[in-house]
N, C-alpha and C positions, 0 to 999 in steps of 0.2 A: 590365827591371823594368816592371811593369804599371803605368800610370799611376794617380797619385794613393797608390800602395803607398811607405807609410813605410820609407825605410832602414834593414837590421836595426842597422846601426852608430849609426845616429840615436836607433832605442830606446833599445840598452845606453847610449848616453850621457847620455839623459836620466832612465833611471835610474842612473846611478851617480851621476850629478851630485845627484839627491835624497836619497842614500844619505849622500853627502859631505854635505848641508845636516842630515839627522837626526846626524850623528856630533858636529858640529861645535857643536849644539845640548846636546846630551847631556855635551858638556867642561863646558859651563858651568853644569850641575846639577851634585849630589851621587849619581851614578852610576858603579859599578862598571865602569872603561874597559874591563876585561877581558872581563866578561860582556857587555858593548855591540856588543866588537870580537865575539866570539862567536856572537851572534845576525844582525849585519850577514854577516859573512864565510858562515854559513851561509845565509842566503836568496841571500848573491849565487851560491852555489853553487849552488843548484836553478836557479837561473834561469839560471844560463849551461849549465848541463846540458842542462837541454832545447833549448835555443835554439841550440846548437853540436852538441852530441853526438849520437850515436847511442840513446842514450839515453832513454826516456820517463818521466812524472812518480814512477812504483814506483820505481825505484832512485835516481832524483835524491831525493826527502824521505828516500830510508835513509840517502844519502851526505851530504847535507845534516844528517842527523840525526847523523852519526858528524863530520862536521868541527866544527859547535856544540860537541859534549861534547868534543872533543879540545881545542879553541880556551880552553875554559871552565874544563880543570883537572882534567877527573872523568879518572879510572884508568881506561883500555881494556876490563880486564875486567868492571868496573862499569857502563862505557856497555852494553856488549851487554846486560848486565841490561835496562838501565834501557829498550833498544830491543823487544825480546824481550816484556816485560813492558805496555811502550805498545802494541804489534802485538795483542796475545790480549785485553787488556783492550779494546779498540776495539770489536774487530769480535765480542768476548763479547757485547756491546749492539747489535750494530745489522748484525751481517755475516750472520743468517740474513735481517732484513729485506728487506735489500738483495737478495739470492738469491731470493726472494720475487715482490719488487716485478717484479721483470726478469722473471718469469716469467707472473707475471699478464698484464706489458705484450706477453708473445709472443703469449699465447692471443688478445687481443684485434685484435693484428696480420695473425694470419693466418687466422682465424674470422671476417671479417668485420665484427667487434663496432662496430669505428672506425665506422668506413663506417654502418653505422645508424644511429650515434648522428647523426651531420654529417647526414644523411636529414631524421631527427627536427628535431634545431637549425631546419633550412629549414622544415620543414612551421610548425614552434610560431611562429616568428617573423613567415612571410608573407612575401607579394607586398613590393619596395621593399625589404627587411631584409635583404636577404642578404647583407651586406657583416659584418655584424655574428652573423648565425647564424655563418658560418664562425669569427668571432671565437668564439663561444661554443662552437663545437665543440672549436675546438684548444685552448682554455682546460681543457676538461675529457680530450677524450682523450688528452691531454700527460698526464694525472696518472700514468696508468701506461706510455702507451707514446714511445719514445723521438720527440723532435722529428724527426728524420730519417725514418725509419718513419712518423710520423702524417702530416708531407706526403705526402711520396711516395702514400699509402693515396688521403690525400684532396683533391691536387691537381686530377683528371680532374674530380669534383666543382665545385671552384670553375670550370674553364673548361670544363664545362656548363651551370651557373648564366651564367657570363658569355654566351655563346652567346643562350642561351633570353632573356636579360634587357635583353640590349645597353649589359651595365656592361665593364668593361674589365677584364682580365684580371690585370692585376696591381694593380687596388686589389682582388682579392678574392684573391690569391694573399699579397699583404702583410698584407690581414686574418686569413688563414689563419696565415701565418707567425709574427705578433704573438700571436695568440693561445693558438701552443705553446708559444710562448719562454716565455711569462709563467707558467703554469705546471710547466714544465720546471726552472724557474730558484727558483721560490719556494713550493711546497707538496710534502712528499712524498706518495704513495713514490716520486716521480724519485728516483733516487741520488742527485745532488748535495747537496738540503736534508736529505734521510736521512744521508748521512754529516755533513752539519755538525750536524745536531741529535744526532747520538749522539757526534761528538768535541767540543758544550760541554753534554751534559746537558740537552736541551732536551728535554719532553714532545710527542711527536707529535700528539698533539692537538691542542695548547698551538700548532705550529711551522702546523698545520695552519689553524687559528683565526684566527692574527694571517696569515699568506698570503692565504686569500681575501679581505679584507678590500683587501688590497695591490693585489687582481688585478682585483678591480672597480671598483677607483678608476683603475687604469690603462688599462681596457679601452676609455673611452673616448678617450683619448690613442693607442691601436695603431688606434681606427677614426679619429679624426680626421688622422693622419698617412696613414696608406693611402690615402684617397680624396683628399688632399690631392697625395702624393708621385705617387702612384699613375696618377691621371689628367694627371699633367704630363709622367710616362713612357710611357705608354701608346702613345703614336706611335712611340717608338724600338724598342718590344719588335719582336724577329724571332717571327712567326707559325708558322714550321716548325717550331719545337724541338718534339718529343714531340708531334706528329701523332697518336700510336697509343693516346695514355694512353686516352679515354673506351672503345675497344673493349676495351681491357684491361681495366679496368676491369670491365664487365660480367661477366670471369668468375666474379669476388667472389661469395664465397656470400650471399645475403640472411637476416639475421633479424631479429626486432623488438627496438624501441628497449626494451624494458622489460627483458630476456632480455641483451640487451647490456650494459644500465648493472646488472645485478644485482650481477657480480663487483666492481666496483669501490664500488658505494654501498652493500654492506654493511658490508665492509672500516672503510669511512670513516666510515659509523653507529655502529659498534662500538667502534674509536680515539675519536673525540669520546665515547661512553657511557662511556667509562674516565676521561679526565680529569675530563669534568662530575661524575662520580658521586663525587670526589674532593673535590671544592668543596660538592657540596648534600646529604651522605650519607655523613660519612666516618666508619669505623668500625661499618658498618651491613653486614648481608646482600647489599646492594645493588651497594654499595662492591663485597665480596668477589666476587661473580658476575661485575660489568663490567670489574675489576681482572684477570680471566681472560682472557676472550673480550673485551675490550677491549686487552690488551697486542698491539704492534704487531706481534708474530712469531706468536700466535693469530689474531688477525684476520685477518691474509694469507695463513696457510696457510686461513681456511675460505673467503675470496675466490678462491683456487689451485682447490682442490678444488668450490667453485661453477664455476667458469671451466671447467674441465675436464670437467665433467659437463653443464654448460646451452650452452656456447658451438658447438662444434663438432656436424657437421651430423650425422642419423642414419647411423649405418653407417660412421662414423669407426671407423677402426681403433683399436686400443693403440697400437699401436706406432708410429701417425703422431703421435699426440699426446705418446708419452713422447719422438720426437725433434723433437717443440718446444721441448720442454723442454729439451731437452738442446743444443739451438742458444741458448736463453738464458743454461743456466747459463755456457757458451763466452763471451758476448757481456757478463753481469755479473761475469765474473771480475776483468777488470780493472781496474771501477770496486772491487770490494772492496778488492785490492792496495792499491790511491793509497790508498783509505779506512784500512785499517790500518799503510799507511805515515806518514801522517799522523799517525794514534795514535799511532806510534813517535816522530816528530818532539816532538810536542808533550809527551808524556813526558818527553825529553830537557829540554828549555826547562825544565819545570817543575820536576824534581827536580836539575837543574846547577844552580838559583837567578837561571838567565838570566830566566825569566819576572817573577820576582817584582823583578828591577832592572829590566824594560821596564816594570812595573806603578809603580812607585815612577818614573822618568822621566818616562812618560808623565803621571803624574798631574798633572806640572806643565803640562802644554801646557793654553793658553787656548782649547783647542775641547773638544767633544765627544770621551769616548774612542771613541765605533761608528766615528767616521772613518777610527780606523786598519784595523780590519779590510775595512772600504769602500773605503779607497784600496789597499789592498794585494791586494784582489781586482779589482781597475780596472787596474791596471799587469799583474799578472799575464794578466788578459784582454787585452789588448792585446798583450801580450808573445807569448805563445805561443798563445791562440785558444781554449782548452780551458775553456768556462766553470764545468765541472765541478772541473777541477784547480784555476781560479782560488778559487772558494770553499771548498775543502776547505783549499786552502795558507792562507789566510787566517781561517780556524777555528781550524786548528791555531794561530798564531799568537794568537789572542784567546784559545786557552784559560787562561795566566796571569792575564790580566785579571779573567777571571772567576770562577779559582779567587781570587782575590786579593781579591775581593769589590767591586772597581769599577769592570765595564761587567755591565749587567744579563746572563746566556745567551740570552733571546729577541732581545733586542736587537742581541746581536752575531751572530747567525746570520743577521737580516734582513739585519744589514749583511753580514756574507760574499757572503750572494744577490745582493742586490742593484747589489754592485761587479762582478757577472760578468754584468751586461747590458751595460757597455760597448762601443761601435764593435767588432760582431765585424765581421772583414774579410779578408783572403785566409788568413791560416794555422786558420780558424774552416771545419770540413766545414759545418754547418747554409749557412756562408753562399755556398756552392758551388751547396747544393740549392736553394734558395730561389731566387736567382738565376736559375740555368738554367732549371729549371722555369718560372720567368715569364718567362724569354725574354730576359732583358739580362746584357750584360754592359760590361766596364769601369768609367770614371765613373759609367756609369747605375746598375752594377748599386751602386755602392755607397753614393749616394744615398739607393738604395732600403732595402735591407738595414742599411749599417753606420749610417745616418741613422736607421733605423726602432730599435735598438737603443740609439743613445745617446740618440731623444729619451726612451726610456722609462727609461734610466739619468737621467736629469735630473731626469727625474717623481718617482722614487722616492725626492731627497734630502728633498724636504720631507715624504715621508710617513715618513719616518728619522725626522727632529726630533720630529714628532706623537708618533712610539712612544715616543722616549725623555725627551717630556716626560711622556707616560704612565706608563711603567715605571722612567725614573731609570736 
């Protein structure tokens, strides 16, 4: 076992041990033991599924979603309803999205589009900034394209900067990293906050709105830790790894920074003109027009169809660009799956009556309700590494609350997000890439990485409180 690497048997027992503390807690309320036992017994199912099985997070919330309703009392042929019915209703709202967002984030991946923008970032910012351009690059080219893909694109980049600058390669490869996370994890159209905003009814705009606000307050927290972590690691990084990137590099197509962010800052014009026009024009012309071309499934298709006409270089083929496409719908399928497996989950919760005894339990605890969904994307992250699965499992789970009318939906979707920045560390891919690309491993590397992750989970509990003093 890799040093510093938690025992999987040390997890499962520190979550069963808190599972035993909520059950134990819930006797001594006025809660339904049956639908208690219900809900525990299902999430321990997902989680030992993944964590043991063969299995991934699509079939553990379905089987998880059939052990709850069985545990709970509803009729077999009932559950499958009630599964069947959560699945189509889901991904009715937010599965063309999702197919969408994946697709815009390929065009931008393999057209260069990244790569100009992080260009740009360095030029706007200047000489001394560049620790923080890369922040601001990954911050935005995370919005569509996945964190794995935006390193890799724009890793050559920081260790050329480092090179040319004589800063050190992993406080600019940690700025880089910090800066995808942040919006990978908290604005869509990543998948992740797209499915949590369409399984508790959250306005993309609205999800869009309250994120960047998240992400600027944090951006100086991912640069103050990087130059901090960064240059204390610096001496242990191995120098050989990915010798080859900057010549690679170069074969990148180049285009301009305006032509690049087109695709994605219409999209995002358009989603915000939908909600605003909502609040300062309802009922108006206005309304009607941006209530079109602002819904989150118009907007991305004419971000798709910009992407595909402006992005790529003259004398691109058809057929090279419909199999990019067709490499992302491959690569968003499975985030849809969890997503409408999810839907199916939280279905179940909701019409077994499980939901509405966790909402009635819960109400008694002396904290804030965002924590649960916060803490059950925290464990979940930890557990299995997926911070996508950790926030959809923990959405689904807060959707009772919120149909129940006592955790605000914006609220608990920050909180989903935000519990799946915890310590990612070896069963977490990003933090494989991160790592190696800068050059360490071990202890070092996880210092760097699972350190840079949970100082930013820490940052983000008092901006929880903020919101939900805000929103209630």
């Amino acid at each position: 076992m890799t040093s510093g690497e938690v025992p999987p048997k040390v997890v499962e027992a520190r979550i069963f041990r808190a599972i035993s503390a909520c059950f134990n807690y819930f006797k001594e309320v006025d809660v339904d033991l049956q639908l208690l036992a219900a809900l525990i017994v299902g999430v321990a199912a997902i989680i030992l599924i993944i964590l043991k099985t063969r299995l991934d997070a699509f079939p553990a919330l379905l089987i998880g979603a059939i052990v709850t309703g069985l545990v709970a009392g509803v009729a077999p042929v009932e559950l499958v309803g009630l599964m069947t019915a959560g699945f189509g209703n889901t991904l009715a709202s937010i599965g063309i999205v999702i197919g969408l967002g994946v697709a815009l984030g390929k065009l931008m991946e393999v057209t260069g589009a990244a790569d100009a923008l992080a260009r740009a970032f360095v030029k706007l910012f200047g000489k001394g900034r560049e620790a923080l351009a890369m922040t601001m690059t990954g911050s935005v080219v995370s919005i569509p394209v996945f964190c794995d893909s935006g390193y890799v694109m724009l890793h050559p980049l920081a260790r050329s900067l480092a090179r040319r600058t004589q800063q050190g390669v992993v406080v600019l490869s940690l700025a880089l990293a910090g800066g995808l996370v942040l919006s990978h994890t908290l604005v869509p159209p990543t998948p992740g906050p797209l499915a949590v905003a369409g399984l508790l009814g959250v306005d993309l705009g609205m999800m869009f709105l309250v994120g960047i606000p998240f992400i600027i307050v944090l951006i100086p927290v991912v640069l103050l830790f990087a130059r901090i972590m960064g240059n204390k690691l610096e001496p242990f990084r191995d120098p050989s790894m990915f010798a080859l990137e900057d010549e690679e590099a170069n074969t990148r197509p180049v285009i301009g920074a305006f032509r690049a962010a087109l695709p994605i800052v219409v999209p995002i014009l358009l989603i915000v003109s939908n909600t605003a026009s909502k609040a300062l024009f309802p009922g108006t012309s206005i309304e009607a027009v941006t209530s079109f071309i602002g819904a989150p499934a118009i907007a991305l298709l004419i971000g798709l169809v910009l992407g595909a006409y402006t992005l790529p270089q003259r004398g691109t083929e058809r057929k090279e660009v419909a199999g990019w496409l067709s490499e992302a719908a491959a690569s968003g399928g499975l985030i849809i799956f969890i997503t409408g497996a999810g839907g199916a989950f939280a279905n179940v919760l909701t019409e077994s009556g499980v939901g509405a005894n966790l909402a009635d339990g819960v109400g008694m605890l002396p904290l804030p309700l965002f924590l649960i969904p916060f803490l059950v994307a925290s464990v979940l992250r930890v557990a299995q590494g997926s911070g996508t699965v950790a926030m959809i499992t923990a959405a689904t789970l807060a959707v009772p609350l919120v149909e129940a009318g006592t955790l605000n939906p914006v609220l608990a979707a920050m909180a989903s997000a935000c519990g799946a920045f915890l310590f990612s560390h070896f069963n977490d891919s990003f933090f494989w890439v991160v790592t190696k690309f800068a050059g360490l491993s071990g202890t070092k590397a996880m210092k760097a990485w699972s350190g840079m992750t949970t100082t930013i989970w820490v940052a983000t509990i008092p901006l929880l409180f903020i919101l939900w003093a805000i929103v209630g």
